[in-house]
C-alpha positions in Angstrom: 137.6 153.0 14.6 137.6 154.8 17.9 135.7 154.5 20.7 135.7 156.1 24.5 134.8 154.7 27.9 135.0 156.1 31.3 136.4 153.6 33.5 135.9 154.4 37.2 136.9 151.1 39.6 136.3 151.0 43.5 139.4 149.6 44.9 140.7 148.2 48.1 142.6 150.7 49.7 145.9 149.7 51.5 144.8 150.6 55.0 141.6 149.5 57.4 139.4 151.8 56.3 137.1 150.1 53.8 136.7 150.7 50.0 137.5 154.2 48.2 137.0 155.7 44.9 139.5 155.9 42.3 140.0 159.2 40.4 138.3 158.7 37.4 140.4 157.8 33.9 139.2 158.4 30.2 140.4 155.5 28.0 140.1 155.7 24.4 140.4 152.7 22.3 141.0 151.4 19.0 141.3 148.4 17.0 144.8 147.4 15.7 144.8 145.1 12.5 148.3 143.7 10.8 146.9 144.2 7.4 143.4 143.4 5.5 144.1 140.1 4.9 145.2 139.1 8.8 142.2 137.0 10.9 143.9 137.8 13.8 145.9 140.3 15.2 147.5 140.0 18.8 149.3 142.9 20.3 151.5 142.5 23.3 154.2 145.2 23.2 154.1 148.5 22.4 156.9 151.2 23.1 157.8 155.1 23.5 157.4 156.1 19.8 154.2 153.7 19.5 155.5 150.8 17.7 153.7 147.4 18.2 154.9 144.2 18.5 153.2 140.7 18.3 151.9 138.5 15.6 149.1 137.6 12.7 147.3 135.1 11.5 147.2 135.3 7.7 144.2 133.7 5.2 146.0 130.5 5.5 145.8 130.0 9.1 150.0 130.9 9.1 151.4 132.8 12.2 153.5 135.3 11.6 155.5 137.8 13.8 154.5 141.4 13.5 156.4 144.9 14.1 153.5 147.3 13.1 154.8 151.2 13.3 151.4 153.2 12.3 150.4 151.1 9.0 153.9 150.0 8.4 154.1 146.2 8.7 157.1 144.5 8.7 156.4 140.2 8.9 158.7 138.2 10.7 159.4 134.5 10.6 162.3 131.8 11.9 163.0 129.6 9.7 163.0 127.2 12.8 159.4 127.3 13.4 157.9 128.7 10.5 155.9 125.7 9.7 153.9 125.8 12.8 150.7 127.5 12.2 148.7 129.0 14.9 149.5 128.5 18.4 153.1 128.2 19.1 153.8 130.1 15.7 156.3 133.1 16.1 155.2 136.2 18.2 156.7 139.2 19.6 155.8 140.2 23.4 157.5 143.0 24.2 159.9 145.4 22.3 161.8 148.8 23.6 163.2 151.8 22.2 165.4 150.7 20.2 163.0 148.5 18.5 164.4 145.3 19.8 161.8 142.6 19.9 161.7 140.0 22.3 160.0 136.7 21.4 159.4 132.6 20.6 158.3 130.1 19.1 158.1 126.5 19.0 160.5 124.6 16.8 159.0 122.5 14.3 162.1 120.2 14.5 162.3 119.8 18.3 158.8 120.5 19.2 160.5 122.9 21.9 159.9 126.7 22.7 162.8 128.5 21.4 163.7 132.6 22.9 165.0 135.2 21.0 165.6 138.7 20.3 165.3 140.3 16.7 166.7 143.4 15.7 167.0 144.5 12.1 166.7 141.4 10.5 168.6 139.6 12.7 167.9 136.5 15.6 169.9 136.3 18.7 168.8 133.2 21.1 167.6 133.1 24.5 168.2 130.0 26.0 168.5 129.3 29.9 171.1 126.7 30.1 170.0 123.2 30.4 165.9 123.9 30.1 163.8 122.0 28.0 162.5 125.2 26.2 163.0 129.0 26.8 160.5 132.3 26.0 161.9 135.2 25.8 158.8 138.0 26.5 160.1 140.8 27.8 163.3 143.4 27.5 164.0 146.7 28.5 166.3 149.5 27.1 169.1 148.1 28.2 168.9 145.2 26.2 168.1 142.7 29.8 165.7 140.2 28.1 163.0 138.2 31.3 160.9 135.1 30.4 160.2 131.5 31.3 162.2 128.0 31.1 161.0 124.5 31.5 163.0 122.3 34.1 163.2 118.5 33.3 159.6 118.3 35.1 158.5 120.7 32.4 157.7 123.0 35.5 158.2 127.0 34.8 160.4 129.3 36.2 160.9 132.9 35.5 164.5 134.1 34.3 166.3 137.4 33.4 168.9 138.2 31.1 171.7 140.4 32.1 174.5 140.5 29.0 175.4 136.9 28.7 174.2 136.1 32.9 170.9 133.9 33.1 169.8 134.3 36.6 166.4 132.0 37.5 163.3 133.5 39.3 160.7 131.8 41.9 158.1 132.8 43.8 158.2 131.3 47.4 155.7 128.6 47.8 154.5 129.2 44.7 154.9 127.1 41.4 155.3 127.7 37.9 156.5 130.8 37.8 156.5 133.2 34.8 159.0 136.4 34.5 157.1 138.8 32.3 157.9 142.5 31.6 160.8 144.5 33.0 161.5 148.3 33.0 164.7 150.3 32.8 164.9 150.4 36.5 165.6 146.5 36.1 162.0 145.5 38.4 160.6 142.5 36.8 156.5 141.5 37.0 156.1 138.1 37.8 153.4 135.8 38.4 152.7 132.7 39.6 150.6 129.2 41.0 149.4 129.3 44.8 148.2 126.1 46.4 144.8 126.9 45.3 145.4 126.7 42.2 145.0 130.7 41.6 147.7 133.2 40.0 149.4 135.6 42.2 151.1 138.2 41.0 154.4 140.3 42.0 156.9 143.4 41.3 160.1 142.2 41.7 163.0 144.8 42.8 166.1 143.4 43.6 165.2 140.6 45.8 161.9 142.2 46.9 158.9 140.8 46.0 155.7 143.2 46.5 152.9 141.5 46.2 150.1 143.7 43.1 147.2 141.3 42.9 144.1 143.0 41.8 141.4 142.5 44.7 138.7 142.5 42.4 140.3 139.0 41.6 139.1 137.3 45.0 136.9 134.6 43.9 137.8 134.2 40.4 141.0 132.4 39.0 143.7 135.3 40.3 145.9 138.1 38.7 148.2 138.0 35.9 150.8 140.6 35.5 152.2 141.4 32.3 154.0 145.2 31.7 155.8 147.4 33.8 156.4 151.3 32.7 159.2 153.1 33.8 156.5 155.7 35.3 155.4 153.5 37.3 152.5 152.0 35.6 151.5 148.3 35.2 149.2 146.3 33.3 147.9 142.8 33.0 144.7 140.6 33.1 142.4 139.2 35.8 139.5 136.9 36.6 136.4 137.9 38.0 134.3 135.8 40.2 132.7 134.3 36.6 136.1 133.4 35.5 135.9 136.2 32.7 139.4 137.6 32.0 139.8 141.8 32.1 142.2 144.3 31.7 143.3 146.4 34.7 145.5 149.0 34.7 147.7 150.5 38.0 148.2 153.7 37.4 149.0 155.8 40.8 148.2 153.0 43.5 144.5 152.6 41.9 143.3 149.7 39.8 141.3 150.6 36.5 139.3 148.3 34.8 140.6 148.0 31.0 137.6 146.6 28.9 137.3 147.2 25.2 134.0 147.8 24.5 134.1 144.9 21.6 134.4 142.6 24.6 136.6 140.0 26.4 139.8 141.8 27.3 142.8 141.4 28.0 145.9 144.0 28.9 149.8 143.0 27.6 151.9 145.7 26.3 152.4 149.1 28.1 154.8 152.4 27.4 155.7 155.6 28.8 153.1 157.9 26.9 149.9 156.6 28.8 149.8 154.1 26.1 148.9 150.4 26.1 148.1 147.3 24.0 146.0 144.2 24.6 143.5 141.9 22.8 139.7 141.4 22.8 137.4 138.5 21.7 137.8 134.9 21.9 141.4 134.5 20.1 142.5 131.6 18.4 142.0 133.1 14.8 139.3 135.1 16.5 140.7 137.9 18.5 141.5 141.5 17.5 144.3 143.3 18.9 143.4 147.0 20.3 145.9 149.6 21.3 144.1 152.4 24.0 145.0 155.6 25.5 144.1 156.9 29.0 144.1 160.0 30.8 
């Protein structure tokens, strides 16, 4: 089922002269479902050639991992966590052209989160040494893999992968910080805590850190970043001053609202082809993934 909007967002421009309009953008949306069967569907990755990555929720209330390419499903699960159902089940969150799939779960042994990357059947872990649990989210075309780690405090910090290299990631003043998506240029989005208890969010390059909150956020509960193109788009989900998450897009210095018109939205996955992936609804066995275009 498809279904247009015209999203057209006043934004805060960069310099002193008040608020301008942003070009308008067409987005076209439609719902993504794992199968019949599924109750829920979450999409978080997508990549060049359209594939999706994330999870379902079968008729028994069992999480699943999910590579969806058109109708084509192909269900994952780790025989470490596979008895968790629901939250902390296995899930895919991003995935790149090679159709490499970054994920987690939580181990039903350990009750700890446990990274990995799959790739034609096969598991290789993500652990950052010495944490009390790892999530992979994130990797790029050259196989760098970013996510979180628990400390002993069970505090967060973001992390990239570079070949066998762990390398940890903090926002300054900040705490609890998450590494989400990174592109083939190797910057990494990344959010984190502020003292007021709000999310910031941040485009990492090198050891820059460029601050991309949304400033329709002010007043609500902050910015979350998630995807980062490699034409320099990014996605992700803010709070308005009601505390209602939304999808926003940045596409060319402006911020688009990204709302599906079944409801609550949020933006996660995001290619090259002016493509991106998300979830609306309640979630928790009640959310329906969407995949939308824009132009």
């Amino acid at each position: 089922m498809k279904r247009s909007i015209l999203g057209v967002l006043l934004v805060l421009t960069f310099v002193a002269v008040g608020i301008a309009a942003a070009p308008p953008l067409t987005f076209t949306y439609s719902d993504v479902h794992a199968n019949k069967t599924a109750i829920e569907t979450d999409t978080y990755g997508v990549n060049n050639a359209g594939v999706i990555a994330g999870d379902y929720v079968d008729s028994k209330s069992v999480q699943h991992g999910m590579i969806l390419a058109g109708t084509k499903l192909t269900t994952v699960n780790n025989k470490s966590c596979e008895a968790i159902s629901g939250t902390g089940g296995i899930s895919f969150y991003g995935i790149n052209s090679a159709g490499e799939a970054a994920g987690w779960c939580t181990s039903a042994k350990t009750g700890l989160d446990i990274g990995f990357v799959y790739s034609k059947g096969k598991f290789t872990p993500v652990s950052f040494p010495k944490s009390n649990g790892t999530q992979a989210t994130g990797i790029n075309d050259k196989g760098w893999v970013v996510g979180l780690y628990l400390d002993s405090a069970n505090l967060s910090h973001g992390f990239v992968k570079v070949g066998t290299k762990y390398t940890g990631i903090d926002v300054k003043g900040d705490t609890n910080t998450v590494a989400w998506g990174v592109n083939n240029k190797g910057q990494i989005t990344v959010y984190a805590t502020n003292s007021a208890g709000d999310y910031d969010s941040f485009l990492v390059t090198g050891k820059t850190f460029k601050n991309i909150d949304n400033p329709n956020a002010k007043g609500g509960l902050g910015t979350i970043v998630h995807t980062p193109s490699n034409v320099g788009d990014i996605d992700g989900t803010y709070y308005n001053s009601a505390g209602t998450e939304m999808g926003w897009l940045l596409h060319k210095g402006k911020y688009y609202d990204v709302v599906d018109p079944g409801g609550v939205t949020r933006a996660d996955g995001l290619n090259d082809k002016s493509e991106l992936v998300g979830r609306y609804g309640s979630g928790t066995f009640g959310g329906t993934g969407f995949k939308a275009t824009y132009k």
